[in-house]
N, C-alpha and C positions, 0 to 999 in steps of 0.2 A: 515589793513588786517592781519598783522606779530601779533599783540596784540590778536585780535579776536582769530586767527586760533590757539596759544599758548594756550588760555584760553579754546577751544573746545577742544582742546586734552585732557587735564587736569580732565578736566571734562570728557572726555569721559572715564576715567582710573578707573572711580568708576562702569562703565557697566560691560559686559559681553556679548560674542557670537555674535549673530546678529547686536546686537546694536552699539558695537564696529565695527564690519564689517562697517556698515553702514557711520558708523562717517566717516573711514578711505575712505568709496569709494565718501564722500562730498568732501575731502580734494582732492583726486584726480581729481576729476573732475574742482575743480579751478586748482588744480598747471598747470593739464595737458592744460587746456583749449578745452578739449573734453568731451561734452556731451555722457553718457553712458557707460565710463570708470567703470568697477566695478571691487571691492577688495577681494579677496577671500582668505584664511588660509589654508595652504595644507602642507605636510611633505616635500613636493619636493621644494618646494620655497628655493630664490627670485627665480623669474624670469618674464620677461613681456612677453603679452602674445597679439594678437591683439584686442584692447576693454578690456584688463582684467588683474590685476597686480597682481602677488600672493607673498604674504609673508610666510615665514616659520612658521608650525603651533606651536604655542608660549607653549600651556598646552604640547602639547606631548612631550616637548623637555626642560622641567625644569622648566617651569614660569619663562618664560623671560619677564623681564619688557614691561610695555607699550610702555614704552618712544625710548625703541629699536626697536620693530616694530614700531614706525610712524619714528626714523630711516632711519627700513629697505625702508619705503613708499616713504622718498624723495627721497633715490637711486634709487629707481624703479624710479621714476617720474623723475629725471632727465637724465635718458637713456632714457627712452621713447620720450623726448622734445629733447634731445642733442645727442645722439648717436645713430651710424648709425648700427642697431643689424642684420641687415643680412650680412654686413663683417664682422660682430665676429663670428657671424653662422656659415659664410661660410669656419672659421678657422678649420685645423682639430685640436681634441684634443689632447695636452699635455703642456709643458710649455710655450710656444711663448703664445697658445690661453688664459692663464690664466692669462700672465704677461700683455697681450692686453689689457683684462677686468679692470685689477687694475689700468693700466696707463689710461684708460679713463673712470673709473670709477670716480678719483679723478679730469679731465678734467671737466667732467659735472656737480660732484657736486661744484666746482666752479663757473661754470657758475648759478646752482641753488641758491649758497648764495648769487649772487649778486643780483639774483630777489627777493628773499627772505630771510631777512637776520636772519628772526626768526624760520629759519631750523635750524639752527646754533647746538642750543641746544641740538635738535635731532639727528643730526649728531656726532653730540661730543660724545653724550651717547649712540651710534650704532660702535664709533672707539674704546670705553671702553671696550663695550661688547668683539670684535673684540680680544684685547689685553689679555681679562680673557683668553681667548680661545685659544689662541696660548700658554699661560701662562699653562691653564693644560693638553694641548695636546705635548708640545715642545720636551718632553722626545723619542714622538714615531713617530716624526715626520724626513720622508728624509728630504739630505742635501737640494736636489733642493726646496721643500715647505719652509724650513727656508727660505731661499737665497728669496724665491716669497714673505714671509711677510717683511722681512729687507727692501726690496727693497717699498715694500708699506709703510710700517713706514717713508721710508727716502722720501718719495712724500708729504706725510703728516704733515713732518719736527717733527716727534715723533722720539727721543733719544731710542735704542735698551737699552732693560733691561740686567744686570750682565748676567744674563745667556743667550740670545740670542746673544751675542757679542762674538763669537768663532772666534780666527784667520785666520779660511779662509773666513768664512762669511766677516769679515769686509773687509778683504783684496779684496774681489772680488767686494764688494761696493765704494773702492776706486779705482780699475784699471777700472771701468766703471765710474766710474763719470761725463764723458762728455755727457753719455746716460741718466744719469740721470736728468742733467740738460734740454737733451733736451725731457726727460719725462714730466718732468715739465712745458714743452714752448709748448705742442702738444695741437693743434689749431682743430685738427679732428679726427676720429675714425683711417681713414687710415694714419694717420702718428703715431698716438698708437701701431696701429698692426705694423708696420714699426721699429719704435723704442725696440718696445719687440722684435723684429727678432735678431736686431741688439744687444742686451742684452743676446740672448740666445749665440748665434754665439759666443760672446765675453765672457761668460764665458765659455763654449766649447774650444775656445783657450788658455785660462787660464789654464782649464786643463790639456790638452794634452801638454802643454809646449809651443806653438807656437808664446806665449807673453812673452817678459821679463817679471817678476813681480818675484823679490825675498821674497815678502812679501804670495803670493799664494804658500803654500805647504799641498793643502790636503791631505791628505787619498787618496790610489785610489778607494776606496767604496765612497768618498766624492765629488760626483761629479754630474752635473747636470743631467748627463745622466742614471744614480741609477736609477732601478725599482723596487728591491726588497734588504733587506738585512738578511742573514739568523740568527735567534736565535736559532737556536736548542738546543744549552749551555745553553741558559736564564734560573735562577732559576725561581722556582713557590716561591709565598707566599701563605697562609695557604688556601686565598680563589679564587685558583686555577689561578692568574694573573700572567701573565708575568711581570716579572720586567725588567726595563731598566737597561742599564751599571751606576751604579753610580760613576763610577770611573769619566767620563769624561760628561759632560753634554751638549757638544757639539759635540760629535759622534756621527755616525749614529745610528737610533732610533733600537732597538734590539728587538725591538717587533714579530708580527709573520708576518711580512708581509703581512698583507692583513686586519687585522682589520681598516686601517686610509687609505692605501695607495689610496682608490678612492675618497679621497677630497685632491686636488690636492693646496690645499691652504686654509691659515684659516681664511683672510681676512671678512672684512664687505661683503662681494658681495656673501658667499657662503652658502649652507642652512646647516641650524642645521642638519640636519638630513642625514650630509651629510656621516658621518661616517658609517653609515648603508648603505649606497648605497654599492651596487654590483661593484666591480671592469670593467672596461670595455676593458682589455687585447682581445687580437684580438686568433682568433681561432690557426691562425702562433703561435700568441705567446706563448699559452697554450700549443701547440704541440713540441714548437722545445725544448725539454728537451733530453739531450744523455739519450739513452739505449742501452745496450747492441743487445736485442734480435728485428729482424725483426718486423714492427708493421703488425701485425695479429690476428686473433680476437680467444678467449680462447675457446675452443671446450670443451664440455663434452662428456664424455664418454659412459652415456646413458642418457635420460632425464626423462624417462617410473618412475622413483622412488621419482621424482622430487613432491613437497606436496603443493597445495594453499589452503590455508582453509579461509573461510569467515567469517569472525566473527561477521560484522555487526550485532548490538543491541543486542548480546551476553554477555555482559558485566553487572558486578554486578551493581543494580542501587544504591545501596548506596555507592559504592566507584565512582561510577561516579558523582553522586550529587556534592559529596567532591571536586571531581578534579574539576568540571565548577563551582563550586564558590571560590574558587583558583582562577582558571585564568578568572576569567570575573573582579574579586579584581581587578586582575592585570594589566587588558587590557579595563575595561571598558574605561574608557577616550580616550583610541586610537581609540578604535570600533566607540565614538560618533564621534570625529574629523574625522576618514572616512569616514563617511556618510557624514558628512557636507562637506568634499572637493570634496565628491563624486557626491553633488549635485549641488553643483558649477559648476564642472567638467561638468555635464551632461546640459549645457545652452543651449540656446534656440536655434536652427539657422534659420535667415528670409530669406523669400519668396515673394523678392521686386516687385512691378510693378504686382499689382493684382486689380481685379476689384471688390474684398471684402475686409474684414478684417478691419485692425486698421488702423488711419491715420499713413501714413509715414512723418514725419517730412520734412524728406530729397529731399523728395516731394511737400513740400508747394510752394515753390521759383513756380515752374515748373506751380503747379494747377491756381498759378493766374495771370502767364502771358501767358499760354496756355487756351482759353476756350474749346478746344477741348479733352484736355484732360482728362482721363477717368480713368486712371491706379495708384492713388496715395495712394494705400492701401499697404500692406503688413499682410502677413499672417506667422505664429511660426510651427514649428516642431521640438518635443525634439530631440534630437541626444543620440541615443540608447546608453549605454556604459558600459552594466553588461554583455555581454552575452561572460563569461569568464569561463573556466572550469581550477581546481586550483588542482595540486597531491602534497602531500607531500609521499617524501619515506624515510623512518627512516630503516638506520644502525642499525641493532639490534646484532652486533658481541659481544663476551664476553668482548672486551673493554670501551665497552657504558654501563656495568653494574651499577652499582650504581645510584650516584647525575645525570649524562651525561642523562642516560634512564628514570630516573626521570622529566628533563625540558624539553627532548625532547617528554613527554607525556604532561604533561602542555603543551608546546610549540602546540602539536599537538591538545589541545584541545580547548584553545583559538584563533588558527585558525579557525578550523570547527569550533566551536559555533559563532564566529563573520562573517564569511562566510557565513553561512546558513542564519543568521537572514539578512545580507545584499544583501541576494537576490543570491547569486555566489553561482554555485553546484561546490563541491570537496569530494575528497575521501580522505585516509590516508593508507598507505600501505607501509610493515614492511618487511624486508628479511634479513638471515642470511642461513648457508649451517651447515650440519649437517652429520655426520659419519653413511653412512646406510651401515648394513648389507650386504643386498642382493646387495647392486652395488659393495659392495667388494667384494662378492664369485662371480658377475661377471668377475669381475675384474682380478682376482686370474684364470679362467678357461680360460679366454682370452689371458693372459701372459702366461698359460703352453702351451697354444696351439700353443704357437710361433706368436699369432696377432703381425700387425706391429702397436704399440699404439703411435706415438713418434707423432702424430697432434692432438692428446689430449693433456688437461690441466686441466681436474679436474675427477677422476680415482675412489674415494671411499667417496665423499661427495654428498649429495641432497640437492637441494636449499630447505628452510623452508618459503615460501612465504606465508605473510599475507593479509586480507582487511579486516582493523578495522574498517573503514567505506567508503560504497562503493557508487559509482557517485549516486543521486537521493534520496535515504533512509533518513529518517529523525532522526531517532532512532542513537544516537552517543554514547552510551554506551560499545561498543565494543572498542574504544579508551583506556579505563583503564585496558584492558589486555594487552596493549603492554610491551613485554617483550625482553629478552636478550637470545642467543642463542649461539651458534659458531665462526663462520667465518664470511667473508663478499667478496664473489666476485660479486663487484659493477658491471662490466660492463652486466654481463645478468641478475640481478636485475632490472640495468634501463631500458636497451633492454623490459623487460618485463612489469615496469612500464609506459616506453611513448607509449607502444604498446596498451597499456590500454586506456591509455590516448587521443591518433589518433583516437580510436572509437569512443571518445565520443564527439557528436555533439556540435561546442563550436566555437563563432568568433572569440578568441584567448587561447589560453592552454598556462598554467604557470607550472613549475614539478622545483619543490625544494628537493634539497638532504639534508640527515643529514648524514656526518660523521665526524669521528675521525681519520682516519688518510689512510692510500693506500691500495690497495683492496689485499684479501690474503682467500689463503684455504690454507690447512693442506698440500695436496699435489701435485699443482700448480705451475708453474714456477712465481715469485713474476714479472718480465719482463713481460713476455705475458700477466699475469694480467693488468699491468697498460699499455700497450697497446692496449689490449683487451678495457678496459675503454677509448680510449684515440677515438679511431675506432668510439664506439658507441655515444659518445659525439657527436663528429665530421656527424653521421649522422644523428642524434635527432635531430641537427642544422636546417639542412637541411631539416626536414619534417615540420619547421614554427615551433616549441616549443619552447619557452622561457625556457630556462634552466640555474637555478642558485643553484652552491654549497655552503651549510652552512659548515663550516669547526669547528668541538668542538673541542678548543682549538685545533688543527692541523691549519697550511697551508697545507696541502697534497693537498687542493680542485685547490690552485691556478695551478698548474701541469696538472689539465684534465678542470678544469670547465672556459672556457672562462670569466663566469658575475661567480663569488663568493664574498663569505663576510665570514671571520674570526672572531668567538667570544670568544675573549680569555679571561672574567670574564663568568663563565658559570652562573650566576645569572642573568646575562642580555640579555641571548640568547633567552624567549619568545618577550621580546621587542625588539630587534633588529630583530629580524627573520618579526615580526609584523610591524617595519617599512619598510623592505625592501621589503613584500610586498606590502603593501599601496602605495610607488612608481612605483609597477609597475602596480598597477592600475589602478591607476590616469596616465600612460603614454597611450599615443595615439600611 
């Protein structure tokens, strides 16, 4: 069986797409011993699913070997036969639920090699992978994720590399040691989760002091409990990236927090594509930031000068031609992969115990030792799962000028063109505020007149609001006029964007931000400002909108936007923005 199944893979490394699907969901169906078991390739993988295993989609995320995904297959397969996933489920997230996963991760794949010992190979070249990856992500990675791979390395009895071997990491690997041993001895899922409690708890006490251990002297930034570390210092190099500290290669990662911080580990168990996933900071957390000023929402002063202009399909068609073969260059291969995950995604669901349709398998046993029975059919029904309505709203302040307004036009137009073509309506829609006249001689005859102005917060600016393209239209040519303007007060921008977006008939609405750094007019309290944003976040939440900030080069998103994502190489913000929506479409 171990010779066979070696030799199909092998062979199957010379296909492509379906065929390779296919192979992968034969194999499953032996390991598992469950007919109907199918393999699907999605950006959000691993994960097991009921009836259905998904691996991480391999083309979107670098051409990753074969041999890594059938790998990633036997971990899936051996969670699915060994491990019990609604206690891991039922973990909340952070590192207990992470350290759970790796300790019985390496429990099941054990128990897989011994059924099978010609996973072996697979496995070895799925902990390789596993190692690249901590290897080029280690510099921007917290202490706690280091501290989650060491601890996997040492289950697996792999030797930490020169640079993963910092003295507090090792030190806290040896004042738990007896955890470790009994990581190693754990017989089920629940003593997994048991054992990583006890591992969390105990380097917790390491930190705070509450254990001898002269050899534990982190940092106090160095510590399990780290959610974010600030780099505001970081230099840039030439093409706009944060550099880490190279002084010390074991300190905390200097990045901008929020590019990495939502892969909470780089292990074999977690998807490629995990770096793009949106942070999942809780609405508390986004909030409780000190400000000086009362949280209350930014008032203007008049709204009557306020400007929307529509621009839909107003757009030159020869500079737009240019831009959507740009980014279809760019995005074509992620455009195919969502559709194929997206058709995965959309399976079949049955409609057991019918007096039509297909034979039910599961029904034979029944049909021939009941003669009476009548009902051994079943009949299919897709399960709907496009009817999504998708905003993007672009910063257009004098900050985004250049390269930033540049990708973030790409960025917006290999959205909408791969949106449209996959069936999803979305719009594209641009604001920035601007110095009017007439609201300043308002302004000016309000103040002599003794008005009491002090619950205002924006006095001699007009919001300059765009619709480069708007829900429905098919014509995308108004996208190559976006441009750069002023200011940017974000919070009645969005106010105005999800208010857009609530109208429009849709069984879930996604509203993506683009900025660069915390909201501002000219003459505005910078306080109420990001209060103002912090209000209306907080009740977009609340009217069912999925809402995620893209932060260009800033962390500022992580402060108001509960789900964000930082892109701190601005080269890679149409494909990261592209994966991070593919994940939320593919979620249920």
């Amino acid at each position: 069986m171990n010779a066979a199944r070696t030799s199909a893979m092998h062979a199957a490394r010379d296909t492509r797409g379906f065929a390779f699907e296919s192979t992968l969901g034969k194999v499953a169906r032996v390991l598992t011993g469950q007919y109907g078991v199918t393999v699907a390739f999605s950006p959000d993988g691993p994960r097991v699913e009921p009836g259905r295993i998904v691996i991480p989609d391999y083309e979107l995320n670098g051409g990753v070997e074969r041999d890594v995904l059938i790998g990633y297959l036997d971990l899936l397969v051996a969670r699915a036969k060994h491990a019990s996933l609604a206690q891991l489920d039922a973990l909340p997230a952070g590192v207990a639920a992470t350290l759970a996963q790796v300790i019985d991760d390496r429990r099941v794949c054990a128990q897989l090699l011994d059924e099978y010992p010609g996973a072996r190979w697979f496995i070895g070249k799925l902990r390789v992978h596993a190692a690249e990856r901590a290897r080029q992500r280690w510099p921007k990675l917290h202490w706690r994720d280091r501290l989650i791979w060491l601890v996997e390395r040492a289950l697996w009895d792999e030797q930490p590399s020169p640079t993963e071997a910092s003295h507090s990491l090792i030190a806290a690997l040896h004042a738990s040691q007896d955890l470790l041993d009994e990581a190693r001895a754990s017989g089920s899922t629940a003593r997994s989760i048991a054992t990583a409690q006890a591992l969390v708890a105990r380097v917790r006490a390491l930190s705070a002091g509450d254990v001898n251990s002269m050899a534990f002297t982190a940092d106090p930034l160095e510590d399990i409990e780290t959610e974010t570390v600030a780099a505001s210092s970081a230099p840039l190099n030439d093409d706009d990236t944060l550099l880490p500290d190279q002084g010390n290669t074991a300190s905390p990662p200097s990045d901008q927090s929020g590019g990495e911080q939502a892969d909470n580990a780089v292990g074999m168990g977690q998807s490629l594509g995990d770096a793009q996933q949106p942070s999942a900071r809780t609405e508390g957390e986004a909030a409780a930031v000190p400000h000086a000023a009362r949280a209350r929402l930014s008032i203007p002063l008049a709204t009557e000068f306020d400007d929307i202009a529509d621009l839909t399909g107003q757009g030159d068609s020869t500079a737009w031609r240019e831009l959507r073969a740009q980014a279809r260059a760019d995005t074509a291969p992620l455009k195919e992969k969502l559709e194929r995950a997206l058709s995965a995604d959309e399976r079949t669901r049955w409609r057991r115990e019918q007096e039509r349709g297909e034979i039910d398998r599961t029904s034979l046993a029944r049909l021939a030792t009941s003669p009476g029975y009548r009902t051994p059919f079943r009949t299919q029904r897709a399960a709907k799962g496009r009817d999504v309505a998708v905003s993007l709203l672009i910063d257009r302040s004098g900050s985004m000028a250049g390269r930033k307004i540049e990708l973030a036009r790409l960025c917006a137009t290999a959205l909408c063109d791969a949106l449209t073509q996959l069936s999803f309506d979305c719009e594209v829609l641009g604001y920035c505020s601007l110095e009017s006249a007439p609201m300043k001689q308002l302004y000016e005859r309000q103040r002599a007149a003794g008005a009491d102005l002090r619950r205002y917060n924006r006095f001699v600016e007009r919001l300059d609001l765009k619709v480069y393209k708007r829900f429905g239209a098919a014509d995308l040519s108004g996208i190559a006029r976006i441009d750069c303007g002023h200011e940017n007060p974000d919070g009645e921008a969005l106010a105005w964007a999800a208010t857009r977006l609530a109208d429009h008939p849709a069984e879930r609405r996604i509203l993506m931000v683009f900025s660069d750094g915390y909201p501002s007019t000219g003459d505005g309290d910078p306080q109420v400002l990001r209060s103002d944003l912090r209000e209306r976040v907080a009740a977009i939440g609340k009217r069912g909108i999925e809402l995620v900030g893209i932060g260009v080069l800033t962390d500022a998103v992580e402060d108001f936007y509960p789900h964000n994502v930082v892109v701190s190489r601005l080269a890679e913000l149409p494909l990261t923005v592209f994966s991070v929506l593919s994940a939320m479409l593919l979620k249920r």
